[in-house]
C-alpha positions in Angstrom: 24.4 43.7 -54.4 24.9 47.3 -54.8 22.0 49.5 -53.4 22.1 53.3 -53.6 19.6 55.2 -51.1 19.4 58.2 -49.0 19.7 58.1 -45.6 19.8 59.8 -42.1 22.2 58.9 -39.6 21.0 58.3 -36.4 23.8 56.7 -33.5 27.7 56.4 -34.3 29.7 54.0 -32.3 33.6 54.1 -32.9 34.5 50.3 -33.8 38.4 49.6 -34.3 41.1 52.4 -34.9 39.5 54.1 -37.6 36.2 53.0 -38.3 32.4 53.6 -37.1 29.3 51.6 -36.9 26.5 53.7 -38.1 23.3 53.0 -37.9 21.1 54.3 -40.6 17.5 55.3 -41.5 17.2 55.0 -45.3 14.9 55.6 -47.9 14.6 51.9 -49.8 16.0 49.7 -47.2 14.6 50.9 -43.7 17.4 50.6 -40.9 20.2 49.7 -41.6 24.2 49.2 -39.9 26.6 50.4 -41.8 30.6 49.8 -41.1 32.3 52.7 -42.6 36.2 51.7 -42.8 39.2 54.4 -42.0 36.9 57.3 -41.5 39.2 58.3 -38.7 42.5 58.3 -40.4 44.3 61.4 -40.8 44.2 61.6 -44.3 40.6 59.7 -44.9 38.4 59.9 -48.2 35.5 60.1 -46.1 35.5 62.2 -43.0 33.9 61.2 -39.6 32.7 64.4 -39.2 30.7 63.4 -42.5 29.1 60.6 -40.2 27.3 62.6 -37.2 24.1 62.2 -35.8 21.4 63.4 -38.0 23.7 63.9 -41.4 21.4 63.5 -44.5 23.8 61.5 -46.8 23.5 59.9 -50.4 24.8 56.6 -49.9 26.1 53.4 -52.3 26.5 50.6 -49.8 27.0 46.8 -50.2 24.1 45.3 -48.8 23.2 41.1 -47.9 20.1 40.7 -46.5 21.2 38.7 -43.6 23.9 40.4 -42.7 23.3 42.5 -39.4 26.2 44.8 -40.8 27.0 46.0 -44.5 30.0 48.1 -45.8 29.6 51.0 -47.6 31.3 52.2 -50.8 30.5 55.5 -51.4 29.2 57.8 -48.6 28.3 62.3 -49.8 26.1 64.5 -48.3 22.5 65.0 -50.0 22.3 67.9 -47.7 24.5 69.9 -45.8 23.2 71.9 -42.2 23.6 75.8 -42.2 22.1 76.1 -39.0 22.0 73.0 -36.7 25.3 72.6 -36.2 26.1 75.9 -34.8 22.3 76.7 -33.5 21.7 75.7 -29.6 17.9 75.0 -29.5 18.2 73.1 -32.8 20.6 71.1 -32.2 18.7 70.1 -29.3 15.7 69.1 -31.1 17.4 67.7 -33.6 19.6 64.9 -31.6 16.0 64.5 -29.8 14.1 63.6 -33.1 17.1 61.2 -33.8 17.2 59.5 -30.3 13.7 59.0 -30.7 14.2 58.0 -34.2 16.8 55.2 -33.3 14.8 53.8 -30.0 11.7 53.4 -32.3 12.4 52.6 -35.7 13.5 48.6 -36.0 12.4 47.6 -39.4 14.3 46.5 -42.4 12.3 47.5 -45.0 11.5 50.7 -46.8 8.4 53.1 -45.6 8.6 56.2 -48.2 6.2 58.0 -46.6 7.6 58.2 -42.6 11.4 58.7 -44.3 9.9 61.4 -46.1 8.4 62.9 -42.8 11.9 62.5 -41.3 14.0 64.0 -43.7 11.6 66.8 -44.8 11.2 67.5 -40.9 15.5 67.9 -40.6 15.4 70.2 -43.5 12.8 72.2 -42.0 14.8 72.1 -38.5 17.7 73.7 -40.8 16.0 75.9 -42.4 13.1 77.6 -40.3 13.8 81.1 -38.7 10.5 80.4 -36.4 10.8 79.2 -32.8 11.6 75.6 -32.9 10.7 74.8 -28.7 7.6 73.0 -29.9 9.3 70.9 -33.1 10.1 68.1 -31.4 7.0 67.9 -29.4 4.5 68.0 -32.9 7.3 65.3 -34.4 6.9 63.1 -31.3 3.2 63.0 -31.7 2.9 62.9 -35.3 6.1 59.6 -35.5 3.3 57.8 -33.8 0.9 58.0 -36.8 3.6 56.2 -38.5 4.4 53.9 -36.1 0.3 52.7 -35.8 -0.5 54.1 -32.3 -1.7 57.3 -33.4 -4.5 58.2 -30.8 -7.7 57.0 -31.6 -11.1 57.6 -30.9 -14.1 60.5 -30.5 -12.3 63.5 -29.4 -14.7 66.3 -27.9 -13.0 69.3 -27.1 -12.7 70.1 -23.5 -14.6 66.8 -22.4 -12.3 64.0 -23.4 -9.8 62.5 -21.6 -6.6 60.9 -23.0 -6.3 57.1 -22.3 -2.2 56.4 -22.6 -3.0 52.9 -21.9 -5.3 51.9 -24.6 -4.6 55.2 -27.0 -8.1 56.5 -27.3 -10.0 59.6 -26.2 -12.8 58.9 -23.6 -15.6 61.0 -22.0 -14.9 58.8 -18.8 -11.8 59.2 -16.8 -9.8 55.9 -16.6 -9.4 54.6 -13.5 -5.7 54.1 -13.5 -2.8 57.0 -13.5 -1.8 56.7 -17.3 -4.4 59.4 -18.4 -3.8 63.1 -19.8 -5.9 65.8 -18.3 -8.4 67.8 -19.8 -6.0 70.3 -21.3 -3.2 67.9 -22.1 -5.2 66.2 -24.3 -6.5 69.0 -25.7 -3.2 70.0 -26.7 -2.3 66.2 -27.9 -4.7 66.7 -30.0 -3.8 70.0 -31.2 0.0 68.8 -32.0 -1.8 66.0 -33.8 -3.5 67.8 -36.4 -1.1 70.8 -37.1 1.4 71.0 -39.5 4.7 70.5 -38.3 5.8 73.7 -40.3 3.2 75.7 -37.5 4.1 74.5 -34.9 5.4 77.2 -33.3 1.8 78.6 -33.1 0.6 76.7 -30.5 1.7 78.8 -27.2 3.1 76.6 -24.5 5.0 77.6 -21.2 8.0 75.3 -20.2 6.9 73.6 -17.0 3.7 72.7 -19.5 6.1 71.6 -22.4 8.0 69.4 -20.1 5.0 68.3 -18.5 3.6 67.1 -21.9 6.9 65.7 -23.5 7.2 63.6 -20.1 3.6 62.4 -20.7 4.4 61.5 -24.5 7.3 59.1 -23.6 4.5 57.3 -21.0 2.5 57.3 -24.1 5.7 55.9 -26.5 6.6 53.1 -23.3 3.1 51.6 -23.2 3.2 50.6 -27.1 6.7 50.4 -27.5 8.1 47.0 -25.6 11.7 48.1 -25.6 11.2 51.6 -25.1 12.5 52.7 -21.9 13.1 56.5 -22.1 14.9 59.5 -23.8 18.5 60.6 -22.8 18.1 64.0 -24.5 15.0 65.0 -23.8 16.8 66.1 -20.4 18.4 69.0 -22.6 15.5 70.5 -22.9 15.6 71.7 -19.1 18.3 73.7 -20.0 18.4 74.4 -23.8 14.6 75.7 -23.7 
């Protein structure tokens, strides 16, 4: 069966002489592994460079619902970067958001409303000439919405404490370690409720970015079972 979709590439492993193994968020079939045949010959119909990490493609693929991989037959790009690829903090972000993207997202199936969040939030990336140091930070809260951990319970600004372990704001300070100040759950909160497109106007220094990020991934390894921790977020000591 013949299924064309959208999608978002998020890992590339070389496989063979000439091929990759991509694995692929789309729009009406979830995630899915794609072998892409003789992308790496000299003379290919489809490039590799077609194929990185966070590419937004239009896609006609074989696809067999049992089948852990599928070929594609037709691969073009839906959109095509102006600024990621040659932009230092974006680029950043935007391997971030598709790390994140690939450690989180295991489902087969479509979800039109979190691919739209992704792809609309790549574009954005692209396109925006605001800051971009808090994009990822907003996305990271906001993907958990989607993936049904979104923090829950009574906040009360400047009295509530964030529970990582149980996802809920609380008057009462938990007795274990896995707890966001004060202010850090203020600005959870915050990043929770603002549009990712304003981002940028919540002021943050780095040591309190980093802080927070390191305190989202506790957050992401509590209701994630297989989710360990984020190569790239280490960029971010340098990039930003």
């Amino acid at each position: 069966m013949l299924i064309k979709t959208k999608g978002i590439v998020v890992r590339t492993v070389k496989y063979s002489e000439t091929s990759l193994i991509c694995d692929v968020y789309t729009e009406k079939l979830g995630l899915q592994t794609y072998i892409v045949s003789g992308v790496r010959k000299k003379n290919a119909k489809i490039g590799a460079s077609l194929l990185q990490v966070m590419s937004l493609l239009d896609i006609v693929a074989y696809h067999q619902p049992n089948k852990e991989m599928n070929r594609t037959k037709e691969i073009k790009p839906a959109y095509v970067y102006s600024e990621i690829p040659f932009e230092l903090h974006k680029s950043a972000v935007g391997l971030f958001m598709a790390e994140l993207i690939q450690k989180t997202i295991k489902e087969s199936e479509p979800n039109q409303e979190l691919f739209d969040f992704i792809w609309n939030t790549f574009q954005y990336l692209d396109l925006t000439k605001a800051s971009v140091a808090n994009l990822h930070v907003t996305f990271m809260v906001q993907l958990a919405n989607y993936l049904g951990f979104m923090p829950g319970g009574d906040y009360e600004a400047k009295t509530s404490f964030f529970d990582l372990k149980e996802g809920i704001y609380t008057v009462e300070e938990p007795l274990h370690t896995y707890t966001l100040s004060y202010n850090e759950s203020d600005l959870l909160h915050q990043f929770s409720k603002i549009k990712i497109t304003d981002s940028h106007e919540i002021p943050l220094t780095r040591l309190i970015r980093q802080k927070l990020l390191h305190r989202l991934i506790q957050f992401y390894q509590q209701h994630i079972d297989s989710f360990k921790t984020l190569n790239s977020h280490e960029i971010f000591k340098e990039v930003f």
